[in-house]
N, C-alpha and C positions, 0 to 999 in steps of 0.2 A: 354406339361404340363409346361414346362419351361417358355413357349410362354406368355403362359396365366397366369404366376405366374407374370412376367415381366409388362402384359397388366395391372394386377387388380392394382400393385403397381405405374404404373406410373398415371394412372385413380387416385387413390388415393390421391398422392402427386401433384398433377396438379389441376385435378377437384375434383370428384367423384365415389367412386365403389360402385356397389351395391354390397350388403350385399345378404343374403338369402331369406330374406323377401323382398328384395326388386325385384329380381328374380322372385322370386314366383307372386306378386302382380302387376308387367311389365305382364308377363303371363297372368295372370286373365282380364287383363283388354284389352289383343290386344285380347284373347279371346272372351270375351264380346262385341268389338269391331266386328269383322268377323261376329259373331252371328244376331249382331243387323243391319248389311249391308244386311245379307240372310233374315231373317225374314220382317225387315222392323218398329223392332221393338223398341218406342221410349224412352220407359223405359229403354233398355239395352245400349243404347247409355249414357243415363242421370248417368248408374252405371259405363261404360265404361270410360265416361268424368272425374266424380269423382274420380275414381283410379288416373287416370291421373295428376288429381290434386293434388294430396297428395304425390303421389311420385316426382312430380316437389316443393312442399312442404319440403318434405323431405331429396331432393338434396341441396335445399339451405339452410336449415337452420343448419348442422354440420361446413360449411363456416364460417358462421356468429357465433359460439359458438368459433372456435376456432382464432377469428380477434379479435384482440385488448389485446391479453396475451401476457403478457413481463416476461422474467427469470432474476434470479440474484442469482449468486451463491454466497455462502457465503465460506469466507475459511477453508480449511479440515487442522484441526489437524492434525501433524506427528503422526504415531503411528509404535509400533514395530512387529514384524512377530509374529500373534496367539494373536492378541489384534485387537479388534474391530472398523471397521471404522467408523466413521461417517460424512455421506453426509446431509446439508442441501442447499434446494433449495428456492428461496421466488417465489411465481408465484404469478404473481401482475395481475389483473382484470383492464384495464385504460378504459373498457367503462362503461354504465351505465345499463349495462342488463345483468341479473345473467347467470352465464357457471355452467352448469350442468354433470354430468356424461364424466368424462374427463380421458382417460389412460394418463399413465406415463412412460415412459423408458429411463433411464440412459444411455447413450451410453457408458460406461465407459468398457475401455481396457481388453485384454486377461493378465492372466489368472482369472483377477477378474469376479465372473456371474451377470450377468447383472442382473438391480435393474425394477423391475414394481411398480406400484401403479393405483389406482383408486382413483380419487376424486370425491366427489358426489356433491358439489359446490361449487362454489365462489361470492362470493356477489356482487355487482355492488362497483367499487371502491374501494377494499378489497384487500389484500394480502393473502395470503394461504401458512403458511409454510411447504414444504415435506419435512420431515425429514426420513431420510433410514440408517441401518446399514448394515454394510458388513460382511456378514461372514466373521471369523476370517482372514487375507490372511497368507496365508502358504510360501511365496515366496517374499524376501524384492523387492525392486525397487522403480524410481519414475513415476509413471502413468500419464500421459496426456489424456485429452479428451473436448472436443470441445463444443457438441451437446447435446440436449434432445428431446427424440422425443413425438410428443403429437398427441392423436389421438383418436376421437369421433365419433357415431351415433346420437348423442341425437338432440333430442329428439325422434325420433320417432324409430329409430334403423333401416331403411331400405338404406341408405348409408353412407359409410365411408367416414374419411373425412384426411386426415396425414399432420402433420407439426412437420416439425424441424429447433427448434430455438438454435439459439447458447446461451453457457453455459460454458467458458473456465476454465477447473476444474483442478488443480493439487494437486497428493497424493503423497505424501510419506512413504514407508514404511521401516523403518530403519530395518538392521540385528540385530537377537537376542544380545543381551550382557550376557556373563556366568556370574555367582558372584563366582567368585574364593575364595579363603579362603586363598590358596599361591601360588606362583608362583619362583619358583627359579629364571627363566631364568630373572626377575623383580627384587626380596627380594635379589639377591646377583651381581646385576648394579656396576658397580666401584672396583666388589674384585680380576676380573683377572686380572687388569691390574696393572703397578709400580706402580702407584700412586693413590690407594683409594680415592674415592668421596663419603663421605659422605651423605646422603639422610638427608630429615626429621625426614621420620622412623627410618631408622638405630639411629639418634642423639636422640631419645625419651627413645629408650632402652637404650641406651650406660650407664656404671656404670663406666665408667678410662675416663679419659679428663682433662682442665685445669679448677681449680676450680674458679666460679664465686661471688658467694657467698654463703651465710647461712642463711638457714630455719628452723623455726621449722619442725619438724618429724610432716607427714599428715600420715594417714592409708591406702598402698598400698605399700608407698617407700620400695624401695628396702634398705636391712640391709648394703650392700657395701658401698652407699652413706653417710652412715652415720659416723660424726667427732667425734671420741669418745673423742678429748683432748677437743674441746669448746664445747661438751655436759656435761660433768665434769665439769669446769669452771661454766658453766650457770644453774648445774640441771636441764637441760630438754635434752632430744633427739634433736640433730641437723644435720640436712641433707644438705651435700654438693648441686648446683646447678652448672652444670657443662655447660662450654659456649658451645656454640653449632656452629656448621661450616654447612654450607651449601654449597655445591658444584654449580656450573652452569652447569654441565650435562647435558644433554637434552636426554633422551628416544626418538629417533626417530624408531617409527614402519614402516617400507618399505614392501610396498604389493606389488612384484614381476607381474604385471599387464601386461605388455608388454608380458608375455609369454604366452604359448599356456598351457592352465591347462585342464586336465581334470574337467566339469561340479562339480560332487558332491565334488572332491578338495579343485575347488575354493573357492565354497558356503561355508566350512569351514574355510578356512582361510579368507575369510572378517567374520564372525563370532570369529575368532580369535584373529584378529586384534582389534574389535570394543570392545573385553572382554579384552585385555591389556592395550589398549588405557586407560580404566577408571580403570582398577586396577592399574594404575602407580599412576594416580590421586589420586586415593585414601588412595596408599602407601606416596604424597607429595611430587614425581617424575615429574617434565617436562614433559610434553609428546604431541608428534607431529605425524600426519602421513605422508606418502610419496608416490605418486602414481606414475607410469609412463604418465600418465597424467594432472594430476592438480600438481606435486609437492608438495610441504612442504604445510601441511593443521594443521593450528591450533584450536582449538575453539571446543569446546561440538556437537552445533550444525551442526558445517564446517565439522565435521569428521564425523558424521554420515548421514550425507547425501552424503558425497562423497561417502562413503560406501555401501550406498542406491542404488548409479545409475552407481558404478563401472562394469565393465565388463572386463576378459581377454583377451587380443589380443589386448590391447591398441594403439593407435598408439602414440609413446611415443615423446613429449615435450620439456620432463623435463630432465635434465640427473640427476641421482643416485647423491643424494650429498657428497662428504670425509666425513661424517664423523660416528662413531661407531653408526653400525644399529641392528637393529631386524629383521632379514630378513626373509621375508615368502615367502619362493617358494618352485616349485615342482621339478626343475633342477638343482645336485648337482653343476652341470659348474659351475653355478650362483653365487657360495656360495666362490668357490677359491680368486677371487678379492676383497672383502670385505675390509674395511677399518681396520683396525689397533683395536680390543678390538670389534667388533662385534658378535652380536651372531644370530642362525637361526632356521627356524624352516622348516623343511623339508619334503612336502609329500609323499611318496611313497606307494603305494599299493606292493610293493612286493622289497625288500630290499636284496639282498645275502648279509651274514654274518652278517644280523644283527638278534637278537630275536624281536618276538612281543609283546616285555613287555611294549614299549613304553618309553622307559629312553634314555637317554642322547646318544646319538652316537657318545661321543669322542673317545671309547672305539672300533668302529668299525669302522668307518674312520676316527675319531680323524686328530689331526695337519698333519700325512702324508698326508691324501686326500686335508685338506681342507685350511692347514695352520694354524702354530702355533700362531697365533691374534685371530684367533675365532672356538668358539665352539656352540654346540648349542643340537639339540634334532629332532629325526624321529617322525613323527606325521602318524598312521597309520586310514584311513576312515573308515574302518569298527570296530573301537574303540571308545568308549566314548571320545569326544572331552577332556572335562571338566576335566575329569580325568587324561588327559595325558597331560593338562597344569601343573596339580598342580604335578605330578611324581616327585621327588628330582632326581636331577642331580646327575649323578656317576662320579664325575671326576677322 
């Protein structure tokens, strides 16, 4: 069976296979053929001959339907895990005689399933654009793929005819991103250490600072702000404007990549990673990632696609840069050397002495295990991620 699976496909992509009817009507006709040698008879010849012809008809003209078609892929949007891909393809006609009844197959990567279509024509000189969507993919990555394979009967449906043209497609599917609401191990950057660095955020609440000048009272300001000796003076409410200090800090998130993680671990923490990365931003935090691979990655789109097509077991590059990280791994070893005011996030499926409440682990190996510079927090897999980001810290 095998033999013969191997035989119809190379007959295919070479020459031609026959189909069923094509079978059947080779049959009829060396029938008709024997019959009209025994008899002598010349009408059976005349129906013999004509099978003949039609299936020599028939062999060539699935050839000729699929000569002269050219692909051109067009570029695939990034999208995120559980968002929909979309594939177009142009199939351009450069001869002058219409292609009929034409399949279509994506050759596109595991674990994504593969994409069919039927085309029912194309016009002489015409383009034809397929457009395909992806089930959602469950699984971030970036996908390569080459080929499209195209493959017709038509007209007559009595043989097959297979061609694969090239089609160099690249996808990407970035890791989810959580929308956190807070995040300690992020909202309190710069408070363990001597020397406070002020954020954006933090400088937007602040109500004590050196005052800059004076405003009228808008409706939100805080009542602290406000000068009660030149509100007096002026008859109106007047609100302090306090200067604001911006630190140069820099959130670098380091994803522990070089190590050996267990599967659904990792999956988390580059999900972890790609949800801090943009809540720094959005808190008005610097923020960088760090791979044992590519190193220091800046940029929106730089860190989501590194993200993309990371994998654990790195073969590592880059070395670990001095300075205060976010460290995500699943080996507490890992965590002892850290630089000076770092903090981490630690996976472990099974933990002695700590609880599964998911809070802070200074309390359970705290400075003796890991050093008095950094602290951080147990992330347990079979817990709501989301949730055990935003957990407050016990210190």
């Amino acid at each position: 069976m095998k033999f013969l699976n191997r035989l119809t496909r190379w007959l295919e992509t070479n020459w031609v296979s026959p189909a069923y009817g094509g079978w059947l009507m080779g049959g009829l006709a060396l029938f008709f053929f024997a019959a009209a040698t025994n008899t002598m008879a010349g009408w059976l010849y005349v129906i013999s001959g004509i099978m003949v012809a039609i299936l020599l008809l028939a062999a060539v003209l699935p050839i000729q339907t699929l000569r002269g078609i050219e692909l051109q892929r067009l570029p695939i949007a990034p999208v995120s895990v559980g968002e929909p891909l979309l594939l177009e393809t142009e199939i351009q006609n450069r001869t002058h005689q219409l292609k009929t009844l034409i399949q279509v197959q994506d050759d596109v990567p595991q674990p994504l399933p593969a994409l069919h279509a039927v085309i029912e024509q194309i016009p002489a000189r015409a383009t034809h654009r397929w457009t395909a969507t992806q089930s959602r993919p469950r699984q971030r990555g970036v996908y390569r793929w080459q080929t499209v394979q195209l493959r017709t009967a038509a007209p007559l449906g009595l043989f097959w005819r297979h061609d694969t043209l090239p089609a160099a497609a690249k996808a990407i599917v970035y890791p989810t991103v959580l929308r956190l609401t807070q995040c300690p191990l992020v909202d309190q950057l710069g408070q363990d250490t001597n020397t406070p660095v002020a954020s954006l955020y933090q400088s937007r609440l602040a109500t004590e600072g050196i005052t800059r000048t004076l405003r009228p009272y808008r409706w939100g300001d805080s009542t602290r702000l406000i000068h009660w000796r030149s509100s007096a003076r002026y008859g109106e409410l007047q609100v302090r404007e306090l200067e604001t200090y911006l630190g140069g800090q820099e959130l670098v998130i380091g994803l522990d990549s070089a190590l050996i993680w267990n599967h659904d671990c990792f999956e988390q923490a580059v999900v972890a990673a790609a949800s801090l990365y943009f809540y720094a931003l959005q808190r008005g935090i610097k923020a960088s990632l760090w791979t044992a691979a590519s190193g220091l990655v800046r940029g929106d789109q730089a860190v989501l696609e590194t993200l993309a097509a990371i994998h654990f077991q790195e073969l590592a590059s880059v070395e670990r840069p001095n300075l205060p990280l976010l460290w995500l791994t699943q080996n507490p070893d890992r965590i002892q050397a850290l630089p000076m005011g770092s903090r981490w996030l630690l996976w472990r499926s099974l933990v002695t002495g700590l609880t599964q409440s998911g809070g802070s682990a200074e309390t359970s190996f705290g400075q003796d295990s890991f050093g008095q510079d950094s602290f951080g927090q147990t992330i347990y897999p079979d817990q709501p991620l989301q949730q055990q980001l935003q957990t407050p810290l016990l210190r």
